[in-house]
C-alpha positions in Angstrom: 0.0 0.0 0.0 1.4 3.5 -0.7 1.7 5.6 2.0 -1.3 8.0 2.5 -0.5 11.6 2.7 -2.4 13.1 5.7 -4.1 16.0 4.7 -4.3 19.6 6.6 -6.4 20.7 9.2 -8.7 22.2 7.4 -9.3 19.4 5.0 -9.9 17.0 7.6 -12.2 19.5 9.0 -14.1 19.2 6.0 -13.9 15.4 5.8 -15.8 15.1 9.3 -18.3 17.7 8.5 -17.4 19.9 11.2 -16.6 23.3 11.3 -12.7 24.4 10.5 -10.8 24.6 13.5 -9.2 28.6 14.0 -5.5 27.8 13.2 -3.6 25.1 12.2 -2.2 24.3 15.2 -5.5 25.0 17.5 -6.6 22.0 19.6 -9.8 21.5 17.1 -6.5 20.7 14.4 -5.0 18.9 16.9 -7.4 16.6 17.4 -8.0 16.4 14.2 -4.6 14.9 13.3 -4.2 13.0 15.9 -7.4 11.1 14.6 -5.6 10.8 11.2 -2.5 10.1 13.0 -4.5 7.0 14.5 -6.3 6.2 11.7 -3.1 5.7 9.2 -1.3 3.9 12.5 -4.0 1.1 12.7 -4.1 0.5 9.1 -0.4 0.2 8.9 -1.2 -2.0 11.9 -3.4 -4.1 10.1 -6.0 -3.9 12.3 -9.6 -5.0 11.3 -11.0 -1.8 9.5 -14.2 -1.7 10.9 -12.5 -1.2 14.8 -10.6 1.3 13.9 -13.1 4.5 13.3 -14.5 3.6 16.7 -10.9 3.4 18.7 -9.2 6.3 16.8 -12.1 8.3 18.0 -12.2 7.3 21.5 -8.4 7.2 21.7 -8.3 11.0 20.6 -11.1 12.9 22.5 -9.0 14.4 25.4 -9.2 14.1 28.9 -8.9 17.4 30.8 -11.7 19.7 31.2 -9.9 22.8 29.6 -8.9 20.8 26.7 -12.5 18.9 25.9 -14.1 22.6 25.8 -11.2 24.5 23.8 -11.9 21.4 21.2 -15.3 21.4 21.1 -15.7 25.0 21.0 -12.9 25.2 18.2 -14.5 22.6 15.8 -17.6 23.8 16.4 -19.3 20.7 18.0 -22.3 22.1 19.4 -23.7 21.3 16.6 -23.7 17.3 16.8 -26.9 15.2 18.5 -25.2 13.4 21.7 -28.4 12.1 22.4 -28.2 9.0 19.9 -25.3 8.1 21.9 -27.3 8.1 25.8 -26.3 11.8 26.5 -29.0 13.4 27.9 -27.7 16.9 29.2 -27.0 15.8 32.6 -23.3 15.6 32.4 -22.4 18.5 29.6 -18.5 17.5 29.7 -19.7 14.1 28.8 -21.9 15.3 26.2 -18.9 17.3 25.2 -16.6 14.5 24.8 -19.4 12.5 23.0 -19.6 15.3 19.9 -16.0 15.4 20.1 -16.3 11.3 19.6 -18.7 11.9 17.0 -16.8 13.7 14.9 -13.8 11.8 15.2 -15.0 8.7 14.1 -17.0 10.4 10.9 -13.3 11.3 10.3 -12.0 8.2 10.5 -14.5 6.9 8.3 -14.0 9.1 6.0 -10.2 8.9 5.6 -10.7 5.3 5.6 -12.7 5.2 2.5 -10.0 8.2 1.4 -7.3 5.7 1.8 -9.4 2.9 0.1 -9.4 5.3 -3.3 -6.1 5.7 -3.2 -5.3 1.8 -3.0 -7.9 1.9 -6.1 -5.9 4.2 -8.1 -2.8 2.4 -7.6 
């Protein structure tokens, strides 16, 4: 397989549907690649495809309080539904870190099937 050029922040932005973080070094970007980062890792990996959306996701949303809000605020998250994942407003950090999840795993998927054309064209 040929190795898969990550795109930029703002690319990947647009690959999970989510809004483009403020710089390209902002913690919305960071995330953001370190999804990619995760993403690429696994496949190189060869781990089964279809866990690998789910952990790079979960593996990325970060921890701290400060860092979960300056994320979600920076990629614009308030716009995802954490309800279809149990959230129900009584914990906002946790429905925080659930849109944050969200939209890292619609960017794995997405870079997945990105990586998948790219095997195509070869």
């Amino acid at each position: 397989m040929a190795e898969y050029e990550i795109p930029n922040a703002y690319v990947l932005a647009g690959m999970a549907d989510c809004a483009s973080p403020d710089t390209k070094d902002s913690p919305g970007a960071r995330f953001l690649g370190l999804v990619a980062d995760s993403v690429v890792e696994a496949v190189e990996e060869d781990v089964d495809r279809d866990d690998i959306p789910w952990a790079a996701a979960d593996g990325c949303v970060p921890i701290y309080t400060r860092d979960v809000w300056r994320t979600f605020v920076d990629l614009g998250a308030w716009q995802e539904d954490p309800t279809e994942y149990g959230a129900d407003g009584s914990d906002m950090e946790q429905a925080a870190k659930v849109c944050l999840f969200v939209i890292g795993e619609r960017l794995a998927w997405a870079i997945l099937e990105d990586m998948g054309s790219e095997d195509d064209d070869a």
